[in-house]
C-alpha positions as CSV (number, residue, x, y, z in Angstrom):
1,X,-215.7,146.5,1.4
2,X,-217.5,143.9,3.5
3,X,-214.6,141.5,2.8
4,X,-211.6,143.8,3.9
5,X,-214.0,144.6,6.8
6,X,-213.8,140.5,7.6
7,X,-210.5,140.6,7.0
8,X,-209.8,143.2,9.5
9,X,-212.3,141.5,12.3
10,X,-210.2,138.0,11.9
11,X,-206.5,139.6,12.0
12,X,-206.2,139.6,15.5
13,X,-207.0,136.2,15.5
14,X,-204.6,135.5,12.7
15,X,-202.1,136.8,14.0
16,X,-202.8,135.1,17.6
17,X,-202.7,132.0,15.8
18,X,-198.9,132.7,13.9
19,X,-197.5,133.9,17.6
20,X,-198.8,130.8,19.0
21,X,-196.9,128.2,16.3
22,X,-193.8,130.4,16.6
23,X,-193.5,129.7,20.2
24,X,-194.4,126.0,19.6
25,X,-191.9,125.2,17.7
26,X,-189.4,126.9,19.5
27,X,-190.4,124.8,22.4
28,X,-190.0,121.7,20.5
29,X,-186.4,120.3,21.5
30,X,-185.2,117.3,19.8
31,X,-182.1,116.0,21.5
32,X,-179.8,114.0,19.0
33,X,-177.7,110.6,19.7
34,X,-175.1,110.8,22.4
35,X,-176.7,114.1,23.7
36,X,-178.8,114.7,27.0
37,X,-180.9,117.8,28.3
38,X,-180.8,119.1,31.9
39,X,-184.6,120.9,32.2
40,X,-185.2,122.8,34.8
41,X,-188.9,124.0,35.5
42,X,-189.3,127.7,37.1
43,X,-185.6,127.4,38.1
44,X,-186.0,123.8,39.5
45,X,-184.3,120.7,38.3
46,X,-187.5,118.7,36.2
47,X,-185.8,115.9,34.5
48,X,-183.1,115.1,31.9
49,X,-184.4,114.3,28.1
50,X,-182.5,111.5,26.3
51,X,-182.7,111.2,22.4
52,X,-186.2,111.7,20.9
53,X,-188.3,114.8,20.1
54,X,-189.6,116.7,22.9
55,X,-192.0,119.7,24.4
56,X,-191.1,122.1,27.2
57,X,-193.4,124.3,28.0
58,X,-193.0,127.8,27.1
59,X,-191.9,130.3,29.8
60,X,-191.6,127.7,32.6
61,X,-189.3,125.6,31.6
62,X,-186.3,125.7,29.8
63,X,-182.7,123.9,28.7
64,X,-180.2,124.0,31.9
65,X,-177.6,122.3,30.1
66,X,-176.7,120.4,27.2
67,X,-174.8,117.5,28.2
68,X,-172.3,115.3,25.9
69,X,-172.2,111.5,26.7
70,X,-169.1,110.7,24.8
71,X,-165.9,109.9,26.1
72,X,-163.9,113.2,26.2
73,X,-160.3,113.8,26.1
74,X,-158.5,116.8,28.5
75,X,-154.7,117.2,28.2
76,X,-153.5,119.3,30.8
77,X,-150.6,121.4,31.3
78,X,-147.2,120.7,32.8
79,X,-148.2,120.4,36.6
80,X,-144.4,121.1,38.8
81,X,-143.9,118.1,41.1
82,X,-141.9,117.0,43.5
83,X,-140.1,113.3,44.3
84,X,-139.4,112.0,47.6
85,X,-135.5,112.7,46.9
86,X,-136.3,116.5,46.7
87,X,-136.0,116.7,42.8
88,X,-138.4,118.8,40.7
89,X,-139.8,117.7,37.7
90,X,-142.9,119.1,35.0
91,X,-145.6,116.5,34.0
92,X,-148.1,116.6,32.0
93,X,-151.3,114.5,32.1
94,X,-154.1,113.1,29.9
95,X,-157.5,112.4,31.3
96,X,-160.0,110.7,29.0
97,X,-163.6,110.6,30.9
98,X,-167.2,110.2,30.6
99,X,-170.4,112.0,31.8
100,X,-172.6,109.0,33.4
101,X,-175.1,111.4,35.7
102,X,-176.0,115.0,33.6
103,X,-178.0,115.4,36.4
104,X,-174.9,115.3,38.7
105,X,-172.9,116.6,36.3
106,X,-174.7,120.0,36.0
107,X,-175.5,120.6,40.2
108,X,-172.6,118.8,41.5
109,X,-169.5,120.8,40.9
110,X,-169.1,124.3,39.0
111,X,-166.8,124.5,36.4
112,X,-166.6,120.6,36.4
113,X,-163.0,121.0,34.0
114,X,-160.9,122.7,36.3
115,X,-162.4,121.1,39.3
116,X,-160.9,117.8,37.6
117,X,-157.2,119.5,36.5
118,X,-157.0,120.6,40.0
119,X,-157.6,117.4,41.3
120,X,-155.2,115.2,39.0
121,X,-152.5,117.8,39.8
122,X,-153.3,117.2,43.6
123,X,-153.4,113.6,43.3
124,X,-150.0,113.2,40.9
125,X,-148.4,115.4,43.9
126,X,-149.0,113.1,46.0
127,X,-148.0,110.0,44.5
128,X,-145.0,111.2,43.2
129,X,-144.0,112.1,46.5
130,X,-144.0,108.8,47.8
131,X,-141.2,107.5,44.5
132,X,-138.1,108.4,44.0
133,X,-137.0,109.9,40.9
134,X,-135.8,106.7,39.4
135,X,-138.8,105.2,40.4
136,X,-141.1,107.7,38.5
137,X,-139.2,107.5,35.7
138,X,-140.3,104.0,35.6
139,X,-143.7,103.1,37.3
140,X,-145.6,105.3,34.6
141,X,-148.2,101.6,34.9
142,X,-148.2,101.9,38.4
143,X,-148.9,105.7,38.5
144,X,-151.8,105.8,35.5
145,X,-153.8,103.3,37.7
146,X,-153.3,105.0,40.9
147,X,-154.6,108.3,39.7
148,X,-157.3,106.5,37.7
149,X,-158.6,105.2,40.6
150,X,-158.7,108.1,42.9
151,X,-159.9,110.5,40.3
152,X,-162.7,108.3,39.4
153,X,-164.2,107.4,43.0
154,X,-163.0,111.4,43.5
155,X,-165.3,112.4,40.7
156,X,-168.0,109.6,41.2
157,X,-170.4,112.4,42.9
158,X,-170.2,114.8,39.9
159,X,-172.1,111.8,37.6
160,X,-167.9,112.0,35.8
161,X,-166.3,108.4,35.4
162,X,-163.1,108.4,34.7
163,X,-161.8,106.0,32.5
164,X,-158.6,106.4,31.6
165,X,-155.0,108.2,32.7
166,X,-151.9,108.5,31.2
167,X,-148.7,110.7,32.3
168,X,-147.7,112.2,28.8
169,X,-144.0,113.5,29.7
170,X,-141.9,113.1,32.3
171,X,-139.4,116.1,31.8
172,X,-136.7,116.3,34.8
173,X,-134.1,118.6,35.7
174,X,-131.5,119.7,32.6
175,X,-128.4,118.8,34.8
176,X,-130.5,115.4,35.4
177,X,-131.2,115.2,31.5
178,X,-127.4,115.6,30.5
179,X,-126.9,113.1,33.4
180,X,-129.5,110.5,31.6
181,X,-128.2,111.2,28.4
182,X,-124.3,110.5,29.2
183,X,-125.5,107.2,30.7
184,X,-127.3,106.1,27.6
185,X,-124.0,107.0,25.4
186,X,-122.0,105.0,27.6
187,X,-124.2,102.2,27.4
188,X,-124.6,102.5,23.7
189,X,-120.8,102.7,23.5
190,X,-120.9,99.8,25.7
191,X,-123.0,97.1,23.7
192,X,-121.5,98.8,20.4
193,X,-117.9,97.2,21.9
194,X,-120.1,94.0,23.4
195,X,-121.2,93.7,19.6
196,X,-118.3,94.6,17.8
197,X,-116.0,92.3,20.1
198,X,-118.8,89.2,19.1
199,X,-117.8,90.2,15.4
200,X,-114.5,89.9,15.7
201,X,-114.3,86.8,17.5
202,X,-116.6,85.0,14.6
203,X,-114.6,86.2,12.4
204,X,-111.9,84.6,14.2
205,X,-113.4,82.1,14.3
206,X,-114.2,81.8,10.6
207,X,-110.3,82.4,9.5
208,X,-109.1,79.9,12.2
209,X,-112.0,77.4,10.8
210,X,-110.9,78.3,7.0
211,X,-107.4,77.6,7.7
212,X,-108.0,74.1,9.9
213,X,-109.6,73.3,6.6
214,X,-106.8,74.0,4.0
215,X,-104.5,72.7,6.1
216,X,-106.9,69.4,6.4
217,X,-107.3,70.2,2.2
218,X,-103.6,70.0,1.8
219,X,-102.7,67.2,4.1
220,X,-105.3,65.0,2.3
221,X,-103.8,66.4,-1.1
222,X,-100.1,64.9,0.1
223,X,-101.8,62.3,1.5
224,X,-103.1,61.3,-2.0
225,X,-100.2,62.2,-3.7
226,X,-98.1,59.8,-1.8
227,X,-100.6,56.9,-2.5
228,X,-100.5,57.7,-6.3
229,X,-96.8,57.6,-5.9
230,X,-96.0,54.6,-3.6
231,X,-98.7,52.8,-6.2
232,X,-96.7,54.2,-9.1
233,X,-93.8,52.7,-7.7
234,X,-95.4,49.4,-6.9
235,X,-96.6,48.9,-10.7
236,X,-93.2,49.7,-12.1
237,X,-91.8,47.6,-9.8
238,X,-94.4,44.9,-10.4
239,X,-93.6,45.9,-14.0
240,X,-90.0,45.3,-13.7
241,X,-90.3,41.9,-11.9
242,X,-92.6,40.9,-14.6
243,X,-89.9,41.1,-17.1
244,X,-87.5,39.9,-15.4
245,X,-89.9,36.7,-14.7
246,X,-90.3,36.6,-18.7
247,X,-87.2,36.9,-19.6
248,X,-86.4,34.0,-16.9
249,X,-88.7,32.0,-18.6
250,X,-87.5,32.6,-22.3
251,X,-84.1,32.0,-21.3
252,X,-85.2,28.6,-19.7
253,X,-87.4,27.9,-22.8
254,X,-84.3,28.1,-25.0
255,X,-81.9,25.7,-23.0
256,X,-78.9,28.5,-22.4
257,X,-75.4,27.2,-22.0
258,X,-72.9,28.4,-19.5
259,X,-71.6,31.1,-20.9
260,X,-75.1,32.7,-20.9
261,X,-76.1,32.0,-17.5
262,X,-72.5,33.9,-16.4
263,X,-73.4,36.7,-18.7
264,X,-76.8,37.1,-16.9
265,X,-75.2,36.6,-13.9
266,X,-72.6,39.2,-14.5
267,X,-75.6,41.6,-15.2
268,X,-77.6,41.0,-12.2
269,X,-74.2,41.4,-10.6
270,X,-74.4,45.0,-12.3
271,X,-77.5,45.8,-11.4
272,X,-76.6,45.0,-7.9
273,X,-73.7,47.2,-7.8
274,X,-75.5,49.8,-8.8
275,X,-77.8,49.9,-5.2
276,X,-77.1,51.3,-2.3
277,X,-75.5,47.9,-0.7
278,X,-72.6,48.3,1.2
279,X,-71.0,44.3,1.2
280,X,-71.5,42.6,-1.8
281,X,-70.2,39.1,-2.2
282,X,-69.0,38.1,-5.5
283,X,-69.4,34.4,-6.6
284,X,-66.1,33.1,-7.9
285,X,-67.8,32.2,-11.3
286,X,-68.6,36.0,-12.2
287,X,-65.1,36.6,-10.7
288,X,-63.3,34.6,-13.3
289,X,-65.8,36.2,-15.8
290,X,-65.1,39.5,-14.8
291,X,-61.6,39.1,-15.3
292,X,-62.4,37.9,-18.6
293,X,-64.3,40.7,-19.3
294,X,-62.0,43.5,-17.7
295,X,-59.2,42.2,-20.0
296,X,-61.4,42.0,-23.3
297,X,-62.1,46.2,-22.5
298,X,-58.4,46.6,-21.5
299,X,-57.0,44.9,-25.1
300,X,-60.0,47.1,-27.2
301,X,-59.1,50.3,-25.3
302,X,-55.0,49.7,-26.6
303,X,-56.1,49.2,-29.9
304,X,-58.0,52.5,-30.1
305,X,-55.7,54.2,-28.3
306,X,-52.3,53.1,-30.8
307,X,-51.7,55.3,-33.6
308,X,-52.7,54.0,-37.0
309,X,-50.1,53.1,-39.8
310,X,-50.0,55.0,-42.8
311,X,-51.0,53.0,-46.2
């Protein structure tokens, strides 16, 4: 009985005691890497916690707002704008910023988001109202680092740098789309004939160069062939002379008579005949052996032509 009787007397105090570690450690904030804590103390700002393990005091302070240090990424709708030459087109943006000043960041603007999508629209407004549609079709450089500049000294007083911003379509009118896209046929068509014309024209230019050399092929061929036959011709005649030149020098060798050297002589006569001379003059010694020789063929040609007695 005197136990439960202690008991009873130190529950309060127990108690007491379990209340007061609850509400310790729910007063113990730890705030993680890339993180940062706006504290506010009975509603006024008190300081901003970076990464570590910290201890607010309970019912006077608290957590304003958690703020993220990354770099964050907002992609924004289609924003209608106009160009200097009175055509309408949709763009759409991407803004990729940082939170450099929580403290900033949580007092200076409300709804920090929208304030920014409302200023990008505003700014792109105004710069594509100074270009011309052709001219924002292709100064998307020229237009990222405008806005990039005046949305980051725009932003500078809500602790927001902006780092980065890119224009992530371009879409024009449809009649200015079909327009766009007829252009780029024709100018596909275009370099398509440019290219096609180039492939012709080598392969012109290969025929022509095959045939200048088969022609050169078959000229040297001809070429050749006539050498092989002039030197043909120039052996048998070499040949020819060479026998004759023997047969000079046997005859000479074997002391001919007369007769012999008029028989020769009628031979080369022969062979004379036989060219293409047109005047031939006859020495009067193979005349006289001509004759001779005319009338031996005459007499042998009447004997084989008389009839032959019978037995």
């Amino acid at each position: 009985m005197e136990f439960l009787e202690g008991i009873r007397a130190f529950l309060p105090w127990i108690v007491l005691v379990i209340i007061i570690l609850i509400i310790l450690a729910k007063n113990i904030v730890i705030v993680q890497q890339s993180k940062a804590y706006v504290i506010e103390r009975l509603g006024a700002f008190q300081a901003v916690w970076g990464v570590g393990i910290h201890v607010k005091i309970p019912f006077i302070e608290r957590v304003a707002k958690a703020v993220s240090l990354k770099e964050q990424v907002v992609d924004f709708p289609p924003q209608p704008v106009i160009t200097k030459d009175n055509v309408t087109m949709q763009i759409d943006t991407v803004l990729y910023f940082q939170i450099t000043d929580p403290k900033l960041y949580a007092y200076g603007v409300e709804h920090p988001l929208a304030a920014i999508e409302n200023l990008s629209a505003t700014t792109l407004r105004n710069i594509i109202g100074d270009l011309e549609l052709d001219q924002s079709l292709t100064s998307r450089d020229i237009i990222n680092t405008q806005m990039r500049t005046i949305l980051d000294e725009a932003t500078d007083p809500w602790g927001i740098k902006v780092n980065r911003v890119e224009l992530k379509n371009i879409i024009p009118p449809r009649e200015i789309q079909n327009a766009m896209e007829r252009q780029m046929k024709a100018e596909r068509e275009r370099r398509e004939a440019i290219l096609q014309a180039e492939g012709t024209k080598a392969s012109q230019i290969l025929v022509a160069e095959g045939e200048k050399q088969s022609l050169i092929l078959r000229a040297d061929a001809a070429k050749q062939a006539k050498i092989m036959e002039a030197e043909g011709q120039a052996e048998a005649t070499l040949k020819v002379q060479k026998a004759i030149a023997d047969s000079l020098r046997l005859l000479n060798e074997s002391c001919p008579n007369d007769q012999v050297i008029k028989l020769k002589a009628l031979e080369a006569f022969q062979a004379a005949a036989n060219g293409k001379a047109t005047k031939i003059i006859i020495p009067s010694e193979i005349q006289g052996l001509a004759g001779l020789a005319a009338s031996a063929k005459a007499l042998l040609e009447e004997e084989k032509s008389a009839p032959k007695k019978e037995s």
